[in-house]
C-alpha positions as CSV (number, residue, x, y, z in Angstrom):
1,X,0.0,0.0,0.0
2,X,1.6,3.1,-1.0
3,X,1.2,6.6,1.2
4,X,-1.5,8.3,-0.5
5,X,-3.9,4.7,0.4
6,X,-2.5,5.3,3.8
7,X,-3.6,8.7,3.5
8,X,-7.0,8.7,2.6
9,X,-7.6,5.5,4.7
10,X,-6.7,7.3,7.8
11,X,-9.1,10.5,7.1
12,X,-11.9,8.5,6.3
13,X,-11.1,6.7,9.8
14,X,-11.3,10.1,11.5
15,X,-13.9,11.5,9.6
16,X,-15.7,8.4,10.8
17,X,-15.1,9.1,14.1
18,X,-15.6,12.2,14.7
19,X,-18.7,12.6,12.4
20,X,-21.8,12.4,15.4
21,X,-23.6,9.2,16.0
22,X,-26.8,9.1,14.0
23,X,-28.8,8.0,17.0
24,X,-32.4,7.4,17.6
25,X,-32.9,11.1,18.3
26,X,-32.0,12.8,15.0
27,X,-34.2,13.2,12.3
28,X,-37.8,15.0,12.9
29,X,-36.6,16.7,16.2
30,X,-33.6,20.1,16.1
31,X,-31.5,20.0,18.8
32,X,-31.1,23.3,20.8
33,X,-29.0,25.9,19.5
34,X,-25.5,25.2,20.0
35,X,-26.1,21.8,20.5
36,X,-24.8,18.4,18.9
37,X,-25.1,14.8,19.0
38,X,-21.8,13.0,20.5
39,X,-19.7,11.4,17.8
40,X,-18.6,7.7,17.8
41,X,-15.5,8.5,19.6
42,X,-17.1,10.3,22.6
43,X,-19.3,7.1,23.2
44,X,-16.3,4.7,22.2
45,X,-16.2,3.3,25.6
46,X,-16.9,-0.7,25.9
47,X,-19.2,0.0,28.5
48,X,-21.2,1.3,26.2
49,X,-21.2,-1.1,23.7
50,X,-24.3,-3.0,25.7
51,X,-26.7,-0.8,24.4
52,X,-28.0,-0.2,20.7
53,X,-27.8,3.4,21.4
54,X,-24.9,3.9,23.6
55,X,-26.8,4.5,27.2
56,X,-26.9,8.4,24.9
57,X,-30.5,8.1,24.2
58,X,-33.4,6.6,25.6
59,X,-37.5,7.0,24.3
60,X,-40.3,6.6,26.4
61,X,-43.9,8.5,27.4
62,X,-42.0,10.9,30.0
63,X,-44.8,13.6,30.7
64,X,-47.6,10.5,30.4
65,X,-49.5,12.3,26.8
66,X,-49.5,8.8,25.5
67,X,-46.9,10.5,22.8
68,X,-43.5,9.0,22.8
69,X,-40.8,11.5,23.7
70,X,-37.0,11.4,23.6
71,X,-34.0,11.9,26.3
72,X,-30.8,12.7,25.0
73,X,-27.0,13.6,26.5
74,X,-25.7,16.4,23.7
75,X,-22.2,18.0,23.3
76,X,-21.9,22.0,23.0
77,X,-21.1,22.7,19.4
78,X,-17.5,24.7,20.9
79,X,-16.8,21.6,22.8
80,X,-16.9,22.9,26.1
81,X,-19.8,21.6,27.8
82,X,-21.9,18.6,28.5
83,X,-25.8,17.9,29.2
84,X,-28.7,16.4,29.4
85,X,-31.9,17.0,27.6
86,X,-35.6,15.6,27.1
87,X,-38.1,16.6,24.0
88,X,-41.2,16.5,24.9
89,X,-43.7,15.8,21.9
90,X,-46.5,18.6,21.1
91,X,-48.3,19.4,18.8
92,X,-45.6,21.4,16.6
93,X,-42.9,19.6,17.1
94,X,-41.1,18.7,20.8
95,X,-39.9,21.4,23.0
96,X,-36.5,20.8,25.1
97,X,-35.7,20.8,28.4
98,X,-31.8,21.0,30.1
99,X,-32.0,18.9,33.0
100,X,-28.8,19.0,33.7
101,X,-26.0,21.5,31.5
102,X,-22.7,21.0,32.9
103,X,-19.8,23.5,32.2
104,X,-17.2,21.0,31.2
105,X,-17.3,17.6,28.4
106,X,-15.2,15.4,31.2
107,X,-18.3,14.0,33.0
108,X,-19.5,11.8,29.1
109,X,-17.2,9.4,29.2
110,X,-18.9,8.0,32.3
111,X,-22.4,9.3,32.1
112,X,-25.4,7.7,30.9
113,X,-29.4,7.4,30.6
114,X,-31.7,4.8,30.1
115,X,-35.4,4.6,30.2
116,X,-37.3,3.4,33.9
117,X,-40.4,1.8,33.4
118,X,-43.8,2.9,35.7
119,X,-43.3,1.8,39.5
120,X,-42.1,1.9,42.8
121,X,-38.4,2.8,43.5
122,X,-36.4,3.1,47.0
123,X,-34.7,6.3,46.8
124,X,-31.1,6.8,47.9
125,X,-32.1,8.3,51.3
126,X,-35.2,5.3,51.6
127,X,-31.8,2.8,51.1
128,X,-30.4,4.4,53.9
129,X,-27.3,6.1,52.0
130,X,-28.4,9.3,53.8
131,X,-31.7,10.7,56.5
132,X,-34.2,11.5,54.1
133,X,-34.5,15.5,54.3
134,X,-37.7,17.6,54.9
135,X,-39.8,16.9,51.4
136,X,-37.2,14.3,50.0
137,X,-38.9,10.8,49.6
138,X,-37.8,7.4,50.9
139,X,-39.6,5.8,47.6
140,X,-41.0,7.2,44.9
141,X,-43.4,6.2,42.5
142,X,-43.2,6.6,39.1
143,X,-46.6,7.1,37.3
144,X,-45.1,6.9,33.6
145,X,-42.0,6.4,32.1
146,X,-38.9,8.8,33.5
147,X,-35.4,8.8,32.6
148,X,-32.0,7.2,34.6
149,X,-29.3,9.7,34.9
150,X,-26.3,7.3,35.8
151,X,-22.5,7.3,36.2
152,X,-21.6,4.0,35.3
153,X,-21.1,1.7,37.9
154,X,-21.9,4.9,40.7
155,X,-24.4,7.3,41.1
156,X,-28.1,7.3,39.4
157,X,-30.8,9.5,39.7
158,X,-34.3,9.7,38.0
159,X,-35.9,12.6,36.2
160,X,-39.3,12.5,36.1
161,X,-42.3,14.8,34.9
162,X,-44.3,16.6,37.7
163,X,-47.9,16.9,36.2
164,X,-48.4,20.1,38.4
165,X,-44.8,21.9,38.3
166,X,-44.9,21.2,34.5
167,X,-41.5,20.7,35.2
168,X,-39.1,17.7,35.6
169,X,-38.2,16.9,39.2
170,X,-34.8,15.1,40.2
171,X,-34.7,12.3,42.9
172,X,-31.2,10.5,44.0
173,X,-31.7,6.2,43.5
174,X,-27.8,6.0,45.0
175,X,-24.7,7.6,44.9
């Protein structure tokens, strides 16, 4: 193989990498202004090979409309930060919501989400990892489906939709 195959090989190997993962989430939906998709690269870790769409995105009912809606963990277009959106379905389109915008991209490599299914979950204070604080739940129930906000093999916590905050509330499963 002479140097220009070697060449071309290796930039369609990066452009490859670093072109962003055409996940469930694309398509019908635009991503928040300054927003992108991770690219294979930043969801290259093996843990995250378990999973059809890298623990990056996950679908489910999460305000209970009966209409399917979509999490997703996005990288700022400059690079510099990391977070965690859901887009809830309406009747125009789906409108976002940052549940959790951090100011640096270090955290992806070991966060993730996944979809939890209706029913009843210990919290991290109900486990006894902590005393449960004024308003803070020892389980919680979970009416429809709500997203798992995880660090691999650490900390999770569930987002789920308060009907009368319109508005996602966060609850600690461990830490």
């Amino acid at each position: 193989m002479n140097l220009f195959d070697c060449l071309v090989k290796l930039t369609i190997a990066v452009v490859f990498l670093i072109t962003p993962v055409p996940l469930a989430l694309a398509g019908d939906m635009a991503l928040p202004n300054g927003w992108r998709m991770p690219n294979k690269l930043e969801l290259g870790d093996d843990w995250r090979q378990k999973d059809t769409e890298k623990f990056a995105v996950a679908t489910g009912d999460f305000n209970g409309d009966g209409v399917s809606d979509r999490a997703a963990l996005l990288m700022s277009r400059n690079g510099k930060r990391a977070g965690l959106y859901v887009f809830l379905s309406e009747s125009a389109g789906f409108k976002a919501y940052a549940l959790d915008v951090r100011g640096s991209t270090e955290i992806l490599p070991a966060m993730g989400i996944a979809k939890v299914i209706p029913g009843k979950y210990k919290t991290a204070c109900g486990k006894g990892y902590w005393t449960c604080k004024k308003k803070e739940p020892s389980e919680l129930f979970v009416q429809h489906d709500a997203v798992e906000y995880f660090k691999t093999e650490s900390a999770s916590s569930y987002f789920y939709w308060d009907r009368q905050a319109k508005s996602f509330k966060r609850v600690w499963i461990s830490d």
